[in-house]
N, C-alpha and C positions, 0 to 999 in steps of 0.2 A: 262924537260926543266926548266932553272932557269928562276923564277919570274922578272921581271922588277920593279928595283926598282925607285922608284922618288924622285923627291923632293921637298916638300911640304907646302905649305903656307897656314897655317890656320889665319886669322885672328880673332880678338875677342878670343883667344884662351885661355886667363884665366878668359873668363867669363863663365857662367854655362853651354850651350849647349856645345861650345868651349872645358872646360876642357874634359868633358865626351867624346868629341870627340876627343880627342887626345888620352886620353885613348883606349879608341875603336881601334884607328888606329893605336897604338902601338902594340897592342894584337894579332891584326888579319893581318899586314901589314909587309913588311920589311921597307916600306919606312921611309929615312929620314925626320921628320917635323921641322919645325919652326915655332915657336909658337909668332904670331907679336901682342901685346898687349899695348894700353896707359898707364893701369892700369889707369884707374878709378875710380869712386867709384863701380864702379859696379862687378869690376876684384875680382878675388879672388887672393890676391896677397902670401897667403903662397902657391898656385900653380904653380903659375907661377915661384917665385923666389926658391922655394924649393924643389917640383917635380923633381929627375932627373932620365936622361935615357939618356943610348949612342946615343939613336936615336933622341934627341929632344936636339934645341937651343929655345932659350927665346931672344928674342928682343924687347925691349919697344922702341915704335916708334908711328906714328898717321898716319894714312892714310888720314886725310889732310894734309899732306906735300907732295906735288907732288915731289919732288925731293929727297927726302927721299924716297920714292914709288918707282921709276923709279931708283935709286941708289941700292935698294934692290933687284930687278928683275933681273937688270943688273949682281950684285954678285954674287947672288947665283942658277941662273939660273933655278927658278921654274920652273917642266912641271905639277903642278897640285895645283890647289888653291881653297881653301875653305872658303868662304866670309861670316864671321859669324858677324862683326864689326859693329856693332851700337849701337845707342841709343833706347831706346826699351821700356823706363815707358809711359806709357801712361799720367797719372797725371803730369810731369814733360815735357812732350811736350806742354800742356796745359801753364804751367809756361812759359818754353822760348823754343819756337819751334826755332826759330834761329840755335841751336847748332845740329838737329836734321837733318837739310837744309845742314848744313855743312858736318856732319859727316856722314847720312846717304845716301844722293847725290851726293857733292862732293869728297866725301871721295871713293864710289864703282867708280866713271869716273876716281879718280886716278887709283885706283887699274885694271880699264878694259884699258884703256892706257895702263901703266905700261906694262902689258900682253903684250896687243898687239904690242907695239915696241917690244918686246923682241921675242915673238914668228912667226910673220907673218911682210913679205918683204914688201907686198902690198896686199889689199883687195882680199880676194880668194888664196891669195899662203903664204905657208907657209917657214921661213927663214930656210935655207939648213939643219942646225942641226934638229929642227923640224919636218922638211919635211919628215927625213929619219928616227924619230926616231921609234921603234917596236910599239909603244902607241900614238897616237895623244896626245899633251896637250890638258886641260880640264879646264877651271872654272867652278865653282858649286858657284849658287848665293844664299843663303837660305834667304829667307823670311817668309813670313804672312798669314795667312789666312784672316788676318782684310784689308787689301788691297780691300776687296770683299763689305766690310760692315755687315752689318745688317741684318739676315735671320726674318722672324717671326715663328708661329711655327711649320711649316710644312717646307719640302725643302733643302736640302743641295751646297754647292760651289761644284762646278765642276772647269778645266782648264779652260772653257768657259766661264765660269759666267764673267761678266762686272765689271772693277774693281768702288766701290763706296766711298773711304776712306771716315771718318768722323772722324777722330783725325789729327792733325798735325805731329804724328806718323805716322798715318797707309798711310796718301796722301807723309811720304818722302820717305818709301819703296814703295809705288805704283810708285811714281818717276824713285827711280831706278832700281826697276823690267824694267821698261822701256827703263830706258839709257839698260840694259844690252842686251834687244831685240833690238836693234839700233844697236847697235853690230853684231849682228848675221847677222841681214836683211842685213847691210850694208858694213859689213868689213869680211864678212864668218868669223867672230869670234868662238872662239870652245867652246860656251860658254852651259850650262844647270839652269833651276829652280827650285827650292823645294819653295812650300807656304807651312808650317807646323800650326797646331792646337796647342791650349795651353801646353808648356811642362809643365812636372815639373819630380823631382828628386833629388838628391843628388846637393849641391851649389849652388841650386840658392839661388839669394840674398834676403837679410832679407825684403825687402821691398813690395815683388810677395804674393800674395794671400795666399798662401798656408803656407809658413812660417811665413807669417804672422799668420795664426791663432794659428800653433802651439809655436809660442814663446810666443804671447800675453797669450795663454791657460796656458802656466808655469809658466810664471810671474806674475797668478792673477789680471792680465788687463785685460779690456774690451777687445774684441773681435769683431771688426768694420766690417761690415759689411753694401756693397753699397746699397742704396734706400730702398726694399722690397726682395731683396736678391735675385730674382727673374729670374738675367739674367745667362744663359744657355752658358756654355764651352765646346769643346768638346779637352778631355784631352786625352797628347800623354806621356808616358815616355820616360825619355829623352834617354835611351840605345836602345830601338826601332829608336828612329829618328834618332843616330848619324847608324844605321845597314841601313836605309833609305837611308841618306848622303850616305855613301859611296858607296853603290850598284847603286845608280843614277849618279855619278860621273866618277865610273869605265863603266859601260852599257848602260844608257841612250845617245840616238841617241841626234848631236847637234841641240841646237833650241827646245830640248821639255821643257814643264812645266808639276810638279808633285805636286800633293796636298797631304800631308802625316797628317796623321788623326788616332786617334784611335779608333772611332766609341766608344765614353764614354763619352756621351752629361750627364751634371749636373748642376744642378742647385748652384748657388753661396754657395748658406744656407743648402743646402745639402751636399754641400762640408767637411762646418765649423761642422754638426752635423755630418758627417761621421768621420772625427779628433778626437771631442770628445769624440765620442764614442770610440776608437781606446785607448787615452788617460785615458781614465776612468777604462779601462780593463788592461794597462801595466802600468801605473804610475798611480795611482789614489790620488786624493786631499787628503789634509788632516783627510778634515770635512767631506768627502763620499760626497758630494754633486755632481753632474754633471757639466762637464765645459762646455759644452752647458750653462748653466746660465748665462756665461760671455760675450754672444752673445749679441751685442747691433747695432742695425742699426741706419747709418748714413746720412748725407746728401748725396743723388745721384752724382757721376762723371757727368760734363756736357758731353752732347755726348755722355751716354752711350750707346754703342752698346748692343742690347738685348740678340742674339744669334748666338752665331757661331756654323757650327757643316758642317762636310768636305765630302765628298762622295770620299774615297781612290780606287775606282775599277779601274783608271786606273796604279797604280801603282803596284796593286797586279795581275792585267793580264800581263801590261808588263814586270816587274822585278821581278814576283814571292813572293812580298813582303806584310808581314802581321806583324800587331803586335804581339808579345812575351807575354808581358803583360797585365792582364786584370787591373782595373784601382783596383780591392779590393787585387792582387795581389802587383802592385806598389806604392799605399799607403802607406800598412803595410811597404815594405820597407821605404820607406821615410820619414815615419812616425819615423818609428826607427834611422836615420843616424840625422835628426834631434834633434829626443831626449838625441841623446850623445853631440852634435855640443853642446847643450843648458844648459847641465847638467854637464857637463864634466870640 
């Protein structure tokens, strides 16, 4: 029997989880994407504008434009959306959380409207094309684990755990994690959740933890590192997650929420001594010396959260789903896609 193919809306789709995910969904999917991106500062804009494929369009557009939103929906007639579109520095929420209200709230009501006229007549029915298609439509909301707060050092997030934000970040996706269960509760919207743990991987941008240490490391910069380095991630790479994404999208029952996690809880400063060492064995300095040396702690983020770290079993009972990679496995990758990005 032939596949069902769709049509697909990724947002954020030339930023780091975003491209990885299109990728992914190229590879393993027939479906057509469109890849709906502002391009930001955060976009990786040779992906967006340079990446091609039969199967992918590139639209730069904002998803605070409700009528731009609602114009798109209408054209190209989405049955399946992948809401990756936000603002997401933590230290730059701190700065102007305003844009954060905008983008990461108002911006998901456009895009769950949007849907909803397009797909469903009235609360609970779905409009005739829909109704009868082989696939229900689907949104897929991906989020946060920070939504949750602060663990100490015992205990992990479950779907149940209480949400606690403590950045103007992490209270815009608890926001609209909630417009998007409003949805469901109220409109039988066809809606699902992913709260995912720290990714990292190939493009993310230069500003996230981890490229940071390794650019700083090659540049003979310091090496900044928050408070007493002390606080605890628990890291997912980012081709497990976009295999997460799509398997909760396609399978996952409407109205659940999934916490996707790789069970790789580290410490910040174990992180940056994990790099160097990594850097010390495939590039090494000059002078021999270790780039651990260039580790220097700085003044704490207000609000730091101390630990994150996820309890994935319900995902891996119901969707079969585990991580691929171990975190000494996807470093070294990363480690390396880095080292050319930097060198090159």
């Amino acid at each position: 029997m032939k596949k069902t193919t769709h049509k697909v809306l990724v947002t954020g789709g030339a930023g780091f989880i975003g491209s990885n995910l299109i990728e992914y969904l190229l590879e393993h999917t027939s479906d057509h994407i469109i890849n709906l991106d502002k391009l930001t500062y955060a976009a990786d804009r040779d992906f967006a504008l340079n990446f091609s494929h039969d199967r992918l369009t590139f639209i730069k557009g904002d998803i605070c434009d409700a009528s731009f939103v609602n114009q798109l929906f209408q054209e190209h007639q989405f049955s399946r959306v992948y809401h990756l579109a936000a603002e997401s520095h933590v230290d730059n929420s701190i700065e102007n959380p305003q844009v954060f209200v905008e983008t990461n709230v108002n911006g998901t009501f456009n895009l769950l409207h949007g849907a909803y006229r397009l797909w469903m007549k009235q609360p609970g029915e779905f409009n005739a094309a829909f109704a009868k298609a082989a696939t229900p439509p689907k949104f897929l909301h991906i989020s946060t684990d920070e939504v949750y707060g602060s663990l100490k050092d015992d205990g992990f997030f479950t779907e149940t755990t209480p949400y606690a934000p403590s950045s103007p970040y992490s209270a815009s996706k608890a926001a609209s994690d909630h417009l998007v269960m409003s949805y469901v509760h109220t409109y039988g919207f066809p809606a699902v959740i992913t709260n995912c743990s720290n990714n990292y991987g190939p493009r993310q941008h230069d500003e996230k933890l981890i490229p940071v240490v390794i650019r700083k490391a090659l540049q003979k910069e310091s090496i900044p590192i928050y408070g007493d380095g002390k606080n605890v991630r628990d890291w997912l790479y980012v081709t497990d997650h976009c295999r997460a994404l799509h398997e909760v999208l396609e399978n996952a029952t409407i109205g659940e929420n999934y916490n996707v996690g790789g069970h790789n809880e580290i410490r910040n400063i174990d992180i940056a001594h994990h790099i160097c060492e990594i850097l010390d064995r495939i590039q090494p300095r000059d002078d021999s010396q270790s780039y651990a040396s260039q580790i220097t702690y700085v003044k704490d983020r207000p609000g730091h959260d101390y630990r994150y770290a996820i309890d994935p079993s319900k995902i891996k009972e119901d969707l079969n789903w585990s991580p691929d990679e171990t975190f000494a496995t996807g470093i070294e990758k990363t480690v390396a896609w880095y080292l050319k990005k930097y060198t090159s």
